[in-house]
Every structure is written in C-alpha cells, then in structure tokens.
C-alpha positions in Angstrom: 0.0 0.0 0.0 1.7 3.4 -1.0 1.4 6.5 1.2 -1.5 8.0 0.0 -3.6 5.2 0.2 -2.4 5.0 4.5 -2.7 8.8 4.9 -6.5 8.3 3.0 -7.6 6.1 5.3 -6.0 6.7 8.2 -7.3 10.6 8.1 -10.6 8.7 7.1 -10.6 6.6 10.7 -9.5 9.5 12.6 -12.4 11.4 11.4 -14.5 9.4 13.8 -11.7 10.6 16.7 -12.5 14.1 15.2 -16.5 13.7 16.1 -16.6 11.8 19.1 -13.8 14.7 20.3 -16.1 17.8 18.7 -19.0 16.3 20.8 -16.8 16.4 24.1 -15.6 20.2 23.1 -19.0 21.1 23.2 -19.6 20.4 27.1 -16.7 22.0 27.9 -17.4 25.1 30.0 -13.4 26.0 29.1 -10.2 24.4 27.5 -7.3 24.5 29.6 -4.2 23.7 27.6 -2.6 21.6 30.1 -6.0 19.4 29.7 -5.2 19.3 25.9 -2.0 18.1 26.0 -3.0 15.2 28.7 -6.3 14.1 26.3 -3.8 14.1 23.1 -1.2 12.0 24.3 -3.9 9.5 26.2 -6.2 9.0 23.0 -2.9 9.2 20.6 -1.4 6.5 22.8 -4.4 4.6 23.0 -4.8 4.7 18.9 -1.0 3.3 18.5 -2.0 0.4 20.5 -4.9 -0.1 18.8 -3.6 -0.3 15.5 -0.3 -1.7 16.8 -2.3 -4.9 18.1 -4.8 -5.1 14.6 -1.4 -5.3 12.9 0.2 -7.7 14.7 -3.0 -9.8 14.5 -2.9 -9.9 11.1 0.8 -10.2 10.4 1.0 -13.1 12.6 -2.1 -14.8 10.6 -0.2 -13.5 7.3 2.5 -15.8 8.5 1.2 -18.8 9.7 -0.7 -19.2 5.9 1.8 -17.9 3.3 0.3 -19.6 0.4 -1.3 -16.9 -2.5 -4.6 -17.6 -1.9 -4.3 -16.5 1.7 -3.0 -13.6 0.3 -5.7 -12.8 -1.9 -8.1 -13.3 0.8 -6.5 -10.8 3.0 -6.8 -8.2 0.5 -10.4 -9.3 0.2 -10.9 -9.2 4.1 -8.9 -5.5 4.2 -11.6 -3.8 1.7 -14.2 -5.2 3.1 -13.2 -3.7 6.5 -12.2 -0.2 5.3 -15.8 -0.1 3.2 -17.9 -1.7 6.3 -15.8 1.1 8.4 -16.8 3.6 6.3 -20.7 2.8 5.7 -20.9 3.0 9.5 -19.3 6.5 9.2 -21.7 7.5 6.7 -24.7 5.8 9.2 -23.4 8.3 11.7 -23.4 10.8 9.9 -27.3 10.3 8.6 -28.3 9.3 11.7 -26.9 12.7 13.2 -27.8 11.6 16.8 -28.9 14.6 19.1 -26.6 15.3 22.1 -28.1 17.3 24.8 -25.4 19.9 25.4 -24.7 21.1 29.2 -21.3 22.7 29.9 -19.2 20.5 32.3 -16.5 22.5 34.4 -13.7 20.3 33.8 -12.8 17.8 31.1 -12.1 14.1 32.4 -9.6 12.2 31.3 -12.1 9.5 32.0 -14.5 10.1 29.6 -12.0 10.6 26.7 -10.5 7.2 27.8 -14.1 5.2 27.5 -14.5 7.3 24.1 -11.6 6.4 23.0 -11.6 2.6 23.6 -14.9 2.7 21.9 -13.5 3.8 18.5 -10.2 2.1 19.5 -12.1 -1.3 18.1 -12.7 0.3 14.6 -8.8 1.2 15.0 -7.8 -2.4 15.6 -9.9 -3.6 12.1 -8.0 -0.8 10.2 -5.0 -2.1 11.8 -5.3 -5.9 10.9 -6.5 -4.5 7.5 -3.2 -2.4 6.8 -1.7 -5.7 8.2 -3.3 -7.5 5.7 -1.7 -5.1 3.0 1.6 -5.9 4.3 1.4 -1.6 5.2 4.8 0.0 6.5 4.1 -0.6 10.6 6.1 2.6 11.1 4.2 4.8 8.4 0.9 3.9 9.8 1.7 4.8 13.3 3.4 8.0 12.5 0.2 8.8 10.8 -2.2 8.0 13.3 -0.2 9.8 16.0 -0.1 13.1 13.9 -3.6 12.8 12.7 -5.0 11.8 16.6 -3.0 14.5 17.8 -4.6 17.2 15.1 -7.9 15.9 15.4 -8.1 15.8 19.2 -6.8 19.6 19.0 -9.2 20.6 16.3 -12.4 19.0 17.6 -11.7 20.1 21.2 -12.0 23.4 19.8 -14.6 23.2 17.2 -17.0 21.3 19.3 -16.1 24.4 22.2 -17.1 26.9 19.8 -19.5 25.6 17.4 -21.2 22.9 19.1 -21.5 19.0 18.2 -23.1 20.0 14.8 -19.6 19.8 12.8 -19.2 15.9 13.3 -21.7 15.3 10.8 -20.0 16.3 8.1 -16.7 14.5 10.2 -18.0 11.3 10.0 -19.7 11.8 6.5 -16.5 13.1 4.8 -14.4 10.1 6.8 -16.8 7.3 5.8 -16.0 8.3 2.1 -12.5 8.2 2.4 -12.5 4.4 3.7 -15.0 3.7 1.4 -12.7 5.3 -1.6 -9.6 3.6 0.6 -11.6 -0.2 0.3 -12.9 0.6 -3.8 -8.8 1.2 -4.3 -7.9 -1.7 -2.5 -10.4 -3.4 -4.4 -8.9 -2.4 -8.2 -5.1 -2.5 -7.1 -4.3 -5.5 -4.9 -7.1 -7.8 -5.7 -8.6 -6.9 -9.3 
C-alpha cells in the first residue's frame, strides 16, 4: 500500500476521533491547555495500541498461511473492512444523533478514555487490515499519531465553539475516504 492510500484512510478513521472529540468540546465550560496536552497524548497512545495490536493480529495470521490464496483473501478481508468502516461512518453521519449539550466545568480524562476505547475497536480492524496489506508498521503509526493529535486539538475546539453539529460532516466526509480507501484496495491489490 503506498502513502497516500495510509494517509487516505488513516485521516478517514481518525475522522470518527474528530466527532466523538467535537461532541466532548461542546460540554466544555473552558479548554485549559494543560487538559489538551493530557487528552492528546492519552487518545494518541491509546490509537497506536490499537492499530499496533490489529497489525500484529494480522501479520501473525499472514505468516502462519503464506500460500497466495491466503493472500488474496487478505486483500479481500482488508476492503471489506475499510468499506464496512466507512458505511458505519456515513450511518453516523445520517443518523446525526442529538446530544443534549450542558457545559461541564472540567474535562475528564475518564471520559475521553471510554470514548476512546470505543473507537479504538474500529482502529484495531484498520489495523489488521493495513496488516493484511503488508502496510509499513512505522508509516501507519506516524500517521495515526499526527492525525489523533490534530484531530483531538481541532475537535476540542470546534465542538467548544460551534457545538457537536460539525461531526456530521466528520463522520460523513471520513466514511467516504474508507470507502474510496476499500474501492482502491479493491482495483489494485485484488482486481
């Protein structure tokens, strides 16, 4: 898998961070920047180990059956994930579920945590699908550290001061990017 493919679908997966995060911005009654820093490095932390333990999953499986078919059926298994990860962004997105905004006086590393292992399962299926692509371990997990990181940050702040409304289009525009990330799986490794 080249670069743009992982940055595509990474970004795409991270999208879902970017929501879940915006929806936590909004109940902020204010940011401190010390909080910031503490969320980032627990949900970017969280992601690497996610995606580190789909891709060691899947490596492992990769080399107990090395025959070509197994291959094939990798590739097969990684688009299906990336497009089934995808529709269920673009579910979200339609199903735009109301959140009852109240302003909280302090944000808790707590509830970032539970969010966070929540999408952390969607992390480990991209991860045993880049696994499956035989993906550069190293690229992936710079990427989802600088895009967790960027995301957190971003949706902290737009969900502070424009509401949850934003993770709509989030969670739309991140669906189509694994769905465009499984459709190019689907022409170049196993067409």
């Amino acid at each position: 898998m080249n670069g743009i493919e992982a940055v595509l679908i990474t970004l795409g997966i991270s999208l879902d961070i970017f929501g879940a995060v915006a929806c936590q911005g909004a109940l902020a009654a204010k940011i401190e920047k010390k909080h910031v820093v503490l969320v980032c490095a627990v949900v970017a932390l969280l992601q690497v180990c996610a995606l580190y333990i789909g891709n060691l999953a899947s490596t492992t499986l990769l080399r107990i059956d090395d025959k070509e078919g197994a291959l094939l059926v990798s590739r097969i298994i990684a688009s299906i994930i990336f497009i089934a990860l995808g529709i269920r962004l673009c579910y979200k997105a339609w199903k735009n579920e109301y959140i009852l905004e109240r302003r909280e006086d302090v944000l808790t590393i707590k509830n970032f945590t539970k969010m966070t292992i929540l999408t952390s399962i969607y992390t480990i299926l991209t991860g045993i699908a880049f696994g499956f692509l035989a993906t550069s371990l190293w690229l992936i997990l710079l990427l989802i550290v600088c895009f967790t990181i960027t995301v957190v940050i971003s949706g902290l702040y737009t969900g502070y001061h424009f509401g949850f409304r934003p993770k709509t289009k989030a969670f739309f525009i991140g669906g189509v990017m694994l769905i465009i990330g499984g459709i190019d799986v689907i022409i170049r490794y196993v067409g």
